[in-house]
C-alpha positions as YAML, in Angstrom:
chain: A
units: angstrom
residues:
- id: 1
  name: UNK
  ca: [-74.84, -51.26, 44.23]
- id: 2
  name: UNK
  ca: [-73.78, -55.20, 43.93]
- id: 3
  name: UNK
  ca: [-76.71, -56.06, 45.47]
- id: 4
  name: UNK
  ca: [-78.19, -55.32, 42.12]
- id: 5
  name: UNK
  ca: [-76.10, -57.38, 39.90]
- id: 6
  name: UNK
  ca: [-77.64, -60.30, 40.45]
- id: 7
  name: UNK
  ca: [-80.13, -62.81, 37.96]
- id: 8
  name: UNK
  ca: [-82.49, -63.56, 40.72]
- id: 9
  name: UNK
  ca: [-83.43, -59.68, 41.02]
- id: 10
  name: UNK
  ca: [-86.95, -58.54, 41.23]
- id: 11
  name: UNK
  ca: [-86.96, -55.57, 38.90]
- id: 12
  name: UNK
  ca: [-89.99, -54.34, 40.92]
- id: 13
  name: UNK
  ca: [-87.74, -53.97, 43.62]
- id: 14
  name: UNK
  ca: [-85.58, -51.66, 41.33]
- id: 15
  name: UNK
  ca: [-88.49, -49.86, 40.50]
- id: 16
  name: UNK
  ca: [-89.77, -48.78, 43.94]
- id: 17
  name: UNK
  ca: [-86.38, -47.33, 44.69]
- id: 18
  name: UNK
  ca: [-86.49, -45.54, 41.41]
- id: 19
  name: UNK
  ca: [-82.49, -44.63, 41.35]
- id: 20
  name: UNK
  ca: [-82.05, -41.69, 38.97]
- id: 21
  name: UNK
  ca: [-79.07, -41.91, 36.86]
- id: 22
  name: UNK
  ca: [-77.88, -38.89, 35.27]
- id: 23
  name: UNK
  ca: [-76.19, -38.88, 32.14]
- id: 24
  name: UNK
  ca: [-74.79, -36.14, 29.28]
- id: 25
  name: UNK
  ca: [-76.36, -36.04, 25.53]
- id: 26
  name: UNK
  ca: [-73.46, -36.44, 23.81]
- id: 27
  name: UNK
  ca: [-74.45, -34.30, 21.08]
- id: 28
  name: UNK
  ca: [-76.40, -31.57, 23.13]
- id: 29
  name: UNK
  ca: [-74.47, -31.14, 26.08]
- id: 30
  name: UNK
  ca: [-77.67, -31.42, 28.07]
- id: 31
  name: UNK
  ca: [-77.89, -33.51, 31.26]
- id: 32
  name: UNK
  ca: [-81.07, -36.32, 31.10]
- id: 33
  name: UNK
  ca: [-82.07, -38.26, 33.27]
- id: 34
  name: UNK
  ca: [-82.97, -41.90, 33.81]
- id: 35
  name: UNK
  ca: [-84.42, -44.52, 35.68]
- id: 36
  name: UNK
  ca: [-82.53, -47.46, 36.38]
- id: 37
  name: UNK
  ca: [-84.93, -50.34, 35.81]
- id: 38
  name: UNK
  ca: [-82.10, -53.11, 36.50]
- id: 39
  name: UNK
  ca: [-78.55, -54.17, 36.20]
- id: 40
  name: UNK
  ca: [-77.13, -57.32, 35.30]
- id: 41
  name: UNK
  ca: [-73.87, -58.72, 34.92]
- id: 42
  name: UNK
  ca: [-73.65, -60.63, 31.61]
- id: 43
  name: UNK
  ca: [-70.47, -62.41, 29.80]
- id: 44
  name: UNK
  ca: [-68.69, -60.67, 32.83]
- id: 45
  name: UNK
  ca: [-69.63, -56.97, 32.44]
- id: 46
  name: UNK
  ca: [-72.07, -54.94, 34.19]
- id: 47
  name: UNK
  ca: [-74.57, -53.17, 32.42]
- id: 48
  name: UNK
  ca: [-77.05, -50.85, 33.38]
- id: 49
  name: UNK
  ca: [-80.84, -50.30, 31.90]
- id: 50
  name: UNK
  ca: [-82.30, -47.30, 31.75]
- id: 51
  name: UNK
  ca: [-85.65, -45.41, 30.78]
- id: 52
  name: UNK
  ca: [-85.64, -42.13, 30.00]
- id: 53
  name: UNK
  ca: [-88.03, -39.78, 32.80]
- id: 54
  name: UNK
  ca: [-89.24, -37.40, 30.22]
- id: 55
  name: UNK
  ca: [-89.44, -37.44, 26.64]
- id: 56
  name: UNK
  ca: [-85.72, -37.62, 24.95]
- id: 57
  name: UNK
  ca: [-85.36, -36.98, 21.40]
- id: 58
  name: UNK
  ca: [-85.08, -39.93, 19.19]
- id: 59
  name: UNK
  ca: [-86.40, -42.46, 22.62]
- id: 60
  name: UNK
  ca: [-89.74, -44.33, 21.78]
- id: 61
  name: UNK
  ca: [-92.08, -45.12, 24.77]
- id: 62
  name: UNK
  ca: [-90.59, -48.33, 25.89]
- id: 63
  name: UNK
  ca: [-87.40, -47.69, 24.41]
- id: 64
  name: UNK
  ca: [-84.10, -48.71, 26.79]
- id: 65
  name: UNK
  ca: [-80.66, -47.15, 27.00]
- id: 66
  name: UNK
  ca: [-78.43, -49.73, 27.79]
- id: 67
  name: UNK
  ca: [-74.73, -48.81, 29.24]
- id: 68
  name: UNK
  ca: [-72.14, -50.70, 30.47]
- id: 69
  name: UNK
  ca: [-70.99, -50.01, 33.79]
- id: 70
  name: UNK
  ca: [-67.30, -49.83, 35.17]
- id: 71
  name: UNK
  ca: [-66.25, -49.03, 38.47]
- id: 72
  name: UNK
  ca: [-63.11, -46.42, 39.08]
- id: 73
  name: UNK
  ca: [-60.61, -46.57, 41.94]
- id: 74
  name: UNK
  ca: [-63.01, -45.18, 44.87]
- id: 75
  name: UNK
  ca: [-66.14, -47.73, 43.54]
- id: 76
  name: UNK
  ca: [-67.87, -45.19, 41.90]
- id: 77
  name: UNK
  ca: [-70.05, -46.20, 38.79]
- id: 78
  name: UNK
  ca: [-68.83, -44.94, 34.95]
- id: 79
  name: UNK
  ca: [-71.57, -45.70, 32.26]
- id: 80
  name: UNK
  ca: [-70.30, -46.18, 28.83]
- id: 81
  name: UNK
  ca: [-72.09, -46.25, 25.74]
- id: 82
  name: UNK
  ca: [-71.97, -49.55, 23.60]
- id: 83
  name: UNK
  ca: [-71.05, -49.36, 20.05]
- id: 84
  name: UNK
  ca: [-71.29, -53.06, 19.52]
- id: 85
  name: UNK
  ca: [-74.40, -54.63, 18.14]
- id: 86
  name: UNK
  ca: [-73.79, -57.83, 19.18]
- id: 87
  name: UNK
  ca: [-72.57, -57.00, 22.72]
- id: 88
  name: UNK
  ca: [-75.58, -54.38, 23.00]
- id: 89
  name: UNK
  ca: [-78.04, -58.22, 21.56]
- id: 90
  name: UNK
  ca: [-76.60, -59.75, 24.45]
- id: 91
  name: UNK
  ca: [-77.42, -57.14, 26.88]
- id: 92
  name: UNK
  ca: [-80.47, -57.06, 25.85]
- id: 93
  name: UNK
  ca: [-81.38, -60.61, 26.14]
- id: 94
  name: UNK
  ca: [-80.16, -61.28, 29.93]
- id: 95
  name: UNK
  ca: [-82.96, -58.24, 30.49]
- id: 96
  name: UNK
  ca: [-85.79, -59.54, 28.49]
- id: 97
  name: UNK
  ca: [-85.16, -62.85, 30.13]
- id: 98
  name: UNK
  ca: [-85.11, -61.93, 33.40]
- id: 99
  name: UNK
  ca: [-88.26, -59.40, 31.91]
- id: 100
  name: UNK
  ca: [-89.69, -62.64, 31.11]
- id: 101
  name: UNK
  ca: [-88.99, -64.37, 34.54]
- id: 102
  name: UNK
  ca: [-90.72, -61.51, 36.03]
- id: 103
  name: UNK
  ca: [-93.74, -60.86, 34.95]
- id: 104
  name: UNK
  ca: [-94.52, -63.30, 32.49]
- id: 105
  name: UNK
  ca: [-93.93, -61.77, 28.95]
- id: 106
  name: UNK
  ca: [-91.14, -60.59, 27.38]
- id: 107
  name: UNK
  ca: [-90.43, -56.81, 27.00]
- id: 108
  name: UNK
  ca: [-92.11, -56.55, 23.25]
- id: 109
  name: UNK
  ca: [-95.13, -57.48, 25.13]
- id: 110
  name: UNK
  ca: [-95.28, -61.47, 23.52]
- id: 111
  name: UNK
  ca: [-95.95, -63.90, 26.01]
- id: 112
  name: UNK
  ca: [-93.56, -66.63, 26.88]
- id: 113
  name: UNK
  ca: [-93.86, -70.00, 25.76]
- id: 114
  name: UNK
  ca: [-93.40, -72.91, 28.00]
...
């Protein structure tokens, strides 16, 4: 899964492998899963961004879950939800840049100015 914390990713790279990410509702119980679109390493965590597959209560289309990502003793991946708004702002803006790098736009749909 390193391979994938890198800037110079090609999200559609990410998205022809379409990695499913399960994860609990904390407030259902209910298992939902998600695509993982990308994940980046930013300020020296790893966070992972995800799109809901089917419809999840309170999710817009276009809407993102972002979690960050810790590794336990064997490697495996634990996603964590992030309370901070200002660690969830940065998160978000190492995506819509990289968004940007992509395909030209950022991910509210504005193009990007030279």
């Amino acid at each position: 899964m390193s391979d994938k914390i890198n800037e110079n990713l090609n999200l559609e790279e990410i998205e022809e492998e379409e990695e499913v990410i399960v994860l609990m509702d904390e407030n259902t119980g209910a298992e939902v899963e998600f695509t993982l679109l990308a994940m980046l390493e930013v300020d020296g965590k790893t966070y992972a961004y995800l799109e809901p597959i089917e419809e999840v209560e309170g999710f817009e289309e276009g809407d993102l879950l972002i979690n960050r990502v810790e590794f336990d003793e064997n490697g495996e991946e634990l996603y964590y939800p992030i309370d901070d708004d200002d660690e969830i702002d940065r998160a978000f803006e190492a995506f819509d840049e990289l968004y940007a790098k992509q395909y030209g736009m950022h991910c509210d749909g504005t193009p990007v100015e030279d």
